[in-house]
C-alpha positions, 0 to 999 in steps of 0.5 A: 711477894705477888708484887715482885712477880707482877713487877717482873712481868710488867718489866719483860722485855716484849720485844724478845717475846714478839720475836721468838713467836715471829720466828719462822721455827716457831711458825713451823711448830704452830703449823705442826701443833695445828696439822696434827690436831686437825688430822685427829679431829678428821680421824675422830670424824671418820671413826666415829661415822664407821662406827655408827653406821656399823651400830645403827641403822638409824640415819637420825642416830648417825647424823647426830653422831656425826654432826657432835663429833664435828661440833664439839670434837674432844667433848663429841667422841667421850659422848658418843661412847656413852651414847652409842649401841654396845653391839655392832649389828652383825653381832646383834644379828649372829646372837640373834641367829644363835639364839633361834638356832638353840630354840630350834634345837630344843624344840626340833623345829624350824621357823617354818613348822619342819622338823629340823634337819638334825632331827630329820636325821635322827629320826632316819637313823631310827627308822633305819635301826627299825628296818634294819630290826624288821628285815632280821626278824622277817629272815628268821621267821619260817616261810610257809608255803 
């Protein structure tokens, strides 16, 4: 039987073939298939560079990003899925904000050795509460003269 499909192609008429890829429609078709795969390949390239230059402050980091999605342009972008840091640095940075502002709120301090703005005010809110208290206690107290 895999002789009577080798002796069916070897019979084909090539002439036809030749012409249906010579045609101008297909010429079309192949200009299409390569534009498209060519714009995504360029659309992979500048993703890739945003992303990295958003994740990394690493120039290395970035170039080698860039350079294997150029190279190897399918293979370069399930790579650097792999490779690439899970958070962006604006959100390592917000996380990292959260993070000392939470310290900060537990020890009532800030970086500098203050006390923290939230504590400051409910300190004076206590202070007030106790002047508030003495003033009272000062105006039932008989004046002697």
């Amino acid at each position: 039987m895999s002789e009577n499909a080798f002796d069916s192609l070897a019979n084909l008429d090539l002439g036809r073939w030749l012409d249906l890829v010579t045609a101008p429609s297909f010429k079309s078709i192949q200009l299409a298939v390569v534009v498209y795969f060519g714009l995504l390949w360029l659309t992979i390239i500048v993703w890739v560079t945003r992303d990295a230059i958003n994740r990394s402050n690493s120039l290395l980091f970035q170039v080698f990003a860039i350079l294997l999605n150029i190279v190897f342009p399918i293979l370069g972008i399930l790579l650097y899925l792999i490779i690439r840091p899970g958070k962006t640095t604006l959100e390592r940075y917000y996380e990292d904000l959260e993070h000392r502002l939470i310290l900060d709120s537990i020890h009532g301090k800030t970086e500098e050795g203050q006390e923290s703005p939230h504590k400051q005010t409910h300190l004076k809110r206590i202070a007030k509460k106790g002047l508030k208290k003495e003033v009272a206690e000062s105006d039932e107290t008989p004046k002697s003269a």
